[in-house]
N, C-alpha and C positions, 0 to 999 in steps of 0.2 A: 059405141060410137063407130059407125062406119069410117072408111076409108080416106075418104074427101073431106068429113068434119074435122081425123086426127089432122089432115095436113094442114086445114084451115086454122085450128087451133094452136097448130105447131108456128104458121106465120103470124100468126098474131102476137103471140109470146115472143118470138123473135123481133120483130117489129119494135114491140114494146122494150124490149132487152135494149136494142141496136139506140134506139132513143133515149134512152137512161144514159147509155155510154156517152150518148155526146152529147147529152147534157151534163154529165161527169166533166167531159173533157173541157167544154167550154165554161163550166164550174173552175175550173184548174187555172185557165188562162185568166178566167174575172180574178180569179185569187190573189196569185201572183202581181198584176196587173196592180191590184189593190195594195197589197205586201210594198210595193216599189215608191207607190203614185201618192198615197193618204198627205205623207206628210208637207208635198210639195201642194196637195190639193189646199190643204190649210194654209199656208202661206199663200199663197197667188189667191186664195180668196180674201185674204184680210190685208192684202196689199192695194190687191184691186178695187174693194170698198174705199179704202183709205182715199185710191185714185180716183175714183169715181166722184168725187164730192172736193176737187183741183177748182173749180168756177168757183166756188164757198170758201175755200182755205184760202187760198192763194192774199185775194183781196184782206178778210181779216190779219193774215201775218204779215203784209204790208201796209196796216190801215194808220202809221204814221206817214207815209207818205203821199197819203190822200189827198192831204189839206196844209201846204207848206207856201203858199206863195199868195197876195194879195195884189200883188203889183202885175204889171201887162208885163209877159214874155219878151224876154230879148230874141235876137235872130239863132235859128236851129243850128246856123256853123256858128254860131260864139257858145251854145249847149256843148254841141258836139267839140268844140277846141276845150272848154270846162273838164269834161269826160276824159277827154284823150289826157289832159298834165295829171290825173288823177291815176294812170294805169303807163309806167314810162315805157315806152317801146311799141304802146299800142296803136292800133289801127281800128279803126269805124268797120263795125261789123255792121250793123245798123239801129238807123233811130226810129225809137217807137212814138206813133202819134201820141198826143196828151188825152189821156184818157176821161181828164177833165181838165178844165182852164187853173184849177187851184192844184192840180195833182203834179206832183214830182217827174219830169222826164226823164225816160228812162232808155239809156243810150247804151247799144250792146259791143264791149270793145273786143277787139281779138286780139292775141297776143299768141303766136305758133299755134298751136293747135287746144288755146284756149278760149273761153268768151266769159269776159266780165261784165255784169250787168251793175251800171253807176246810175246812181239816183243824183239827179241834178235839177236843184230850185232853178226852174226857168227865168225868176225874174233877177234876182241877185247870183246868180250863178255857182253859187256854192256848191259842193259837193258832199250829198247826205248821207251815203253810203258805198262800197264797192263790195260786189260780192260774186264770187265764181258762177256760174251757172249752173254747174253741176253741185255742187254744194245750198244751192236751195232746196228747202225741204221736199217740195213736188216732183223735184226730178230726181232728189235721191231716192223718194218712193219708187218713181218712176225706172229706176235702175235697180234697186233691190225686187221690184215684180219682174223684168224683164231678165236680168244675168243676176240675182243676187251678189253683189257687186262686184264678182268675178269675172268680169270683162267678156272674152269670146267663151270662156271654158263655163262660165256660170248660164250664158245664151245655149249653149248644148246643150245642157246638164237640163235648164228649163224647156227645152224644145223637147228631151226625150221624155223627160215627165209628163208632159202635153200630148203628145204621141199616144203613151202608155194609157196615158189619163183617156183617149178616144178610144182606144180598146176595150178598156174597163168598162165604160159607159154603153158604147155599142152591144158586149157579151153580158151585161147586165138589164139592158132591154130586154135581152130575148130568154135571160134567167126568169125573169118576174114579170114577165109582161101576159094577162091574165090567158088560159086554155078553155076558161071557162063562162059563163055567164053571171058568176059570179064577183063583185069586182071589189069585195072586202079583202081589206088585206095587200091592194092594190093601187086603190085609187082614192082608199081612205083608210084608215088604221081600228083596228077591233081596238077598243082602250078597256074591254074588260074580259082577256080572256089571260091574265098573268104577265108575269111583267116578260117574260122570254118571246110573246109574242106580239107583244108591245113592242120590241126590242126589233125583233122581225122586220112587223110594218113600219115600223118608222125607216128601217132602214129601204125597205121594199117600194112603200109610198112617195116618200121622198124623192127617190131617183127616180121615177115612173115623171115626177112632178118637173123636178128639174134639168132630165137631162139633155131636152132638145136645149134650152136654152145654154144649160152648160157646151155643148155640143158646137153651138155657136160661136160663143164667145173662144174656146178654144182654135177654134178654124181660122176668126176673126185675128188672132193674136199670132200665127203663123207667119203674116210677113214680115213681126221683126224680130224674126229669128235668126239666129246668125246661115245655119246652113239651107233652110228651106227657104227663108228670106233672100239669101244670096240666089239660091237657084230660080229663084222667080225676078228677084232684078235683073239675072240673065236674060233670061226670056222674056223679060219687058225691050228689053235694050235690043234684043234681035227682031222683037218681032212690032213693037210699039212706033208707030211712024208719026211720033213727035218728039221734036226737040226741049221741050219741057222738062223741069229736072223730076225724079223722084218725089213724093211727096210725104214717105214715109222713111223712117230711117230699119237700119239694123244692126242695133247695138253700139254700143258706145266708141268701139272701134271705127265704124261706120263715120259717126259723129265727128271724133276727130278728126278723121281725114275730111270730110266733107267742112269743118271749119280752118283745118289749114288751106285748103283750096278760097275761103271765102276771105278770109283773112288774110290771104297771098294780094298785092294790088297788082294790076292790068298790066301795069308798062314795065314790073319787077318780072314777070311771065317771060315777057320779051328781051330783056337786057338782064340776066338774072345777074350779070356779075357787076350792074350798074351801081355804085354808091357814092353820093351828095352828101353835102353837110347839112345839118338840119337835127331836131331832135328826135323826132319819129321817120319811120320807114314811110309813112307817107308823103310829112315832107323830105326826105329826100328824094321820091319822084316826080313831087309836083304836082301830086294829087291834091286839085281843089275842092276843099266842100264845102266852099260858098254855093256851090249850084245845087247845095241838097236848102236853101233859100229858095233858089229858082223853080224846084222842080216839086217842091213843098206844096203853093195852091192848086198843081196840077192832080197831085194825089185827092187831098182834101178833095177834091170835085168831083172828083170820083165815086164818093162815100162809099167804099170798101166795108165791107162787114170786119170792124176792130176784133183784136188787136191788129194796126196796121204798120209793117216795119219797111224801111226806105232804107234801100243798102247802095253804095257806090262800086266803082266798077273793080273788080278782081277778077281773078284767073278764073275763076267758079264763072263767074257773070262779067260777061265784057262791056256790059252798060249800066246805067243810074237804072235800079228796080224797085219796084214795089210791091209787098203781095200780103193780102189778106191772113193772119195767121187765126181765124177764125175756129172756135171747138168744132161748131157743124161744120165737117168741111166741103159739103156741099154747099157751101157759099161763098168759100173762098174765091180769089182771082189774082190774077197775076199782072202787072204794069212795068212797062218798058217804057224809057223815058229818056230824051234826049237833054244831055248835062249841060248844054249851049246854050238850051235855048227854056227848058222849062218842058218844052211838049210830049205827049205821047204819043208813041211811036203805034203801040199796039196793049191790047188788050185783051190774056187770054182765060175764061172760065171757068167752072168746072166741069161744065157740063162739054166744052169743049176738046177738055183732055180724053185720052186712050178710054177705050171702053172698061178696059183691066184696071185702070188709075180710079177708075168712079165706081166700081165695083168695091176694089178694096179702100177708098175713100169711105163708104155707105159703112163698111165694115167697120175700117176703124171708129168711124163715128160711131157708132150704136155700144160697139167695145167698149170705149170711152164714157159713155154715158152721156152723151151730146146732139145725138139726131134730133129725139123728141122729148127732151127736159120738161118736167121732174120724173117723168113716167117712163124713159130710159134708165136713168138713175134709178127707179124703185126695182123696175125689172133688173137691174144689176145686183140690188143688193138682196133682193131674194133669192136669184141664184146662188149669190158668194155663202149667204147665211144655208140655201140648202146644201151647198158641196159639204159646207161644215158639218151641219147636220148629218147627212150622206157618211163621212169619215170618222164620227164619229160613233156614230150607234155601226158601222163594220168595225171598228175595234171592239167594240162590246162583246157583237157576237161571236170575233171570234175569240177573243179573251173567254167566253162563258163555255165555245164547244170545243174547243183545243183538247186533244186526249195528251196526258202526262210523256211529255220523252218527246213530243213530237210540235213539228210547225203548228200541224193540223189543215194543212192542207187538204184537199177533195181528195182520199187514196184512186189513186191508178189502176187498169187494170192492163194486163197483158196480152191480151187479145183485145183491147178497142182499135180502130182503124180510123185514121179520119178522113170521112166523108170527102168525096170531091170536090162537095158546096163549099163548104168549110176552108178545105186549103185553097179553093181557088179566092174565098173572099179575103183571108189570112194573104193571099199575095198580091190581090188586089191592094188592100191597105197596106202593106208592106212598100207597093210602089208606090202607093201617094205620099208616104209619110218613110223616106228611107232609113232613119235613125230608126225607127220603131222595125220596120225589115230586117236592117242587120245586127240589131240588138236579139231580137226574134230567131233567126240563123245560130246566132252565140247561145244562145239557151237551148236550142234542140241539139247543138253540138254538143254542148256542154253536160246537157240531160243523156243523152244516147255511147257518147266517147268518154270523157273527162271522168263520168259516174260508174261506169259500167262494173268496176271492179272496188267500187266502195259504196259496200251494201251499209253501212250505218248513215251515211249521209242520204244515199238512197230511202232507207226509212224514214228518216227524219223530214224529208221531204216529199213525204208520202209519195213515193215512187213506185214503180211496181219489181217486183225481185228479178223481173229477168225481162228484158228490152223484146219490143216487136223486132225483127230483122226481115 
């Protein structure tokens, strides 16, 4: 072999080498990523099913209060005054339309920074139930997918999972995404070549199948996170030139302030240290709501896409509102309502809010399982069912390849480098996603200083015996 062939054959071999390595290295980080991420992936898929199918539960676990009333409705303030002796102390959060003429009214009371949801026979005015709102079974799902009911600390803990979770997903594309023209193995599963590579494909197949969409929903579920969510209400609020409130929450923390502000009334804002006799804080400011009577057929004419809630004036909102509380929420709308007189003031869309607000509106919906029913829903729950899938045939495999003594992690090598592709997209994603950045930062510390002088953990994590410097 001439000269020119050794060297050609020498970069090729290297080439080849240099591509192993980082397909090693991004091996390591899919691993790990996976090591962290599996068991939150399981739960957020089978919470998020559970949520996904809220339009179907909800009604069944209510369906005594479907059909409680034969007789013609008394007036909304004699409901709403029902509701209020039922919950002492409390204040009209707001009243939901009747979802039908025989169905139960269902009036949301606040109480500090809580809200009770009373079930009240519109014609006799009885009162059929009181029950927290956080304490219905949908929102406790809806709190155990979101913080696992750990408040702000459960909201990190699921946001850096989620993080982690887009890492995994992203370095697993380009682990299994096919080099060949072959696409067994890939895009469909060999089912007769032993059960190890059965084990493979499934797990190979699977992700190739679900991870744009998992990719999505992930994205999707970012603004109610406690810290990325906060940083994006930031930057709604600097940059967003409407006065419309948010339309998503983030976290339960969130929540409660956002219902002590709703539940706070108008004229207690302005006179806080004002107190009247009376039995509730709202009569003692004189808040009337006889005019959610008055301002009752103005909403109705409107026909709102239900559920539709009429709240009175508070520190949150300094007038009589209205607003769609709609699953799609691209069909929500919002109503301003003058409490003198019954009229509307104004009427704003969704198509009229921030371009940001209908963006991640679009998001949440589809998240939700709501844009395009029943076929959002199915696309949700084939994703949740392939995460599961996904999470589970990787524990298989690596239960099956694990060498004895060890994680079984990708071993290391001591001369790989990484690529500039690499670390520039590692800091790219690092900035969009900061939790998953300085979590990322803490593990190269940790791997390169913390390790350096304890070689048994070093193996155990399949480390390499002696650091790049």
């Amino acid at each position: 072999m001439n000269a020119g062939g050794a060297a050609s054959e020498l970069a090729r071999v290297t080439t080849g080498t240099r591509r192993q390595q980082v397909y090693r290295l991004i091996w390591r980080w899919h691993f790990y990523a996976g090591l962290f991420c599996l068991p939150f992936v399981v739960w957020l898929s089978i919470t998020g099913m559970i949520y996904l199918f809220k339009p179907q539960l909800e009604p069944l676990l209510e369906r005594r209060y479907a059909h409680v009333t034969g007789g013609p409705p008394q007036a909304a303030s004699a409901q709403v005054a029902a509701a209020l002796a039922a919950v002492p102390g409390g204040v009209l959060n707001a009243y939901e339309l009747h979802a039908a003429p025989e169905a139960a009214t269902r009036v949301l009371v606040g109480k500090g920074a809580q809200i009770n949801r009373v079930f009240v026979d519109p014609s006799s005015l009885r009162v059929l139930h009181v029950v927290n709102e956080n304490d219905r079974f949908m929102r406790v799902i809806f709190y155990l997918h979101g913080e696992l009911l750990l408040g702000t600390a459960g909201s990190v803990l699921v946001e850096l999972a989620a993080s982690w979770t887009i890492l995994m997903l992203l370095s697993g594309l380009y682990l299994w995404w096919p080099r060949t023209h072959r696409f067994c193995g890939v895009l469909f599963p060999r089912l007769r070549h032993g059960s190890r590579t059965f084990w493979r494909d499934m797990h190979a197949v699977t992700g190739v199948w679900v991870s744009c969409f998992a990719l999505f929903l992930l994205v999707s579920g970012l603004p109610w996170s406690k810290s990325w969510g906060g940083m994006l209400q930031t930057l709604r609020q600097t940059y967003a030139r409407s006065a419309s409130a948010q339309d998503w929450s983030i976290g339960s923390a969130h929540d409660r302030a956002v219902a002590s502000l709703q539940n706070a009334p108008l004229r207690a804002a302005f006179m806080p240290g004002m107190r009247m006799p009376g039995d509730t804080e709202a009569a003692a400011i004189g808040l009337d709501y006889t005019a959610l009577d008055r301002v009752l057929p103005t909403v109705i004419a409107q026909q709102l896409a239900p559920p539709v809630l009429i709240s009175p004036p508070s520190r949150f909102a300094p007038t009589w509102a209205a607003r769609s509380d709609a699953e799609d929420r691209s069909l929500r709308a919002d109503l301003v309502l003058d409490g003198t007189s019954g009229a509307l003031v104004s009427r704003t869309t969704f198509f009229q809010r921030p371009l940001l607000d209908r963006i991640i509106g679009y998001g949440v919906a589809i998240h939700e399982g709501r844009l395009f029913p029943p076929l959002n829903q199915i696309l949700g729950v084939f994703t949740a069912l392939g995460l599961i899938t996904l999470s589970s045939s990787a524990v298989v495999l690596w239960w099956r390849r694990r060498p004895a003594g060890v994680l079984g992690a990708p071993p290391a090598h001591a001369q790989t480098r990484y690529p500039m592709l690499v670390v520039t997209l590692l800091v790219l994603l690092g900035i969009a996603l900061p939790l998953l950045g300085a979590s990322m930062l803490v593990m190269l510390l940790v791997e390169r200083i913390g390790l350096r002088h304890w070689p048994r953990a070093r193996h155990f994590l399949g480390l390499a015996p002696k650091l790049d410097v």
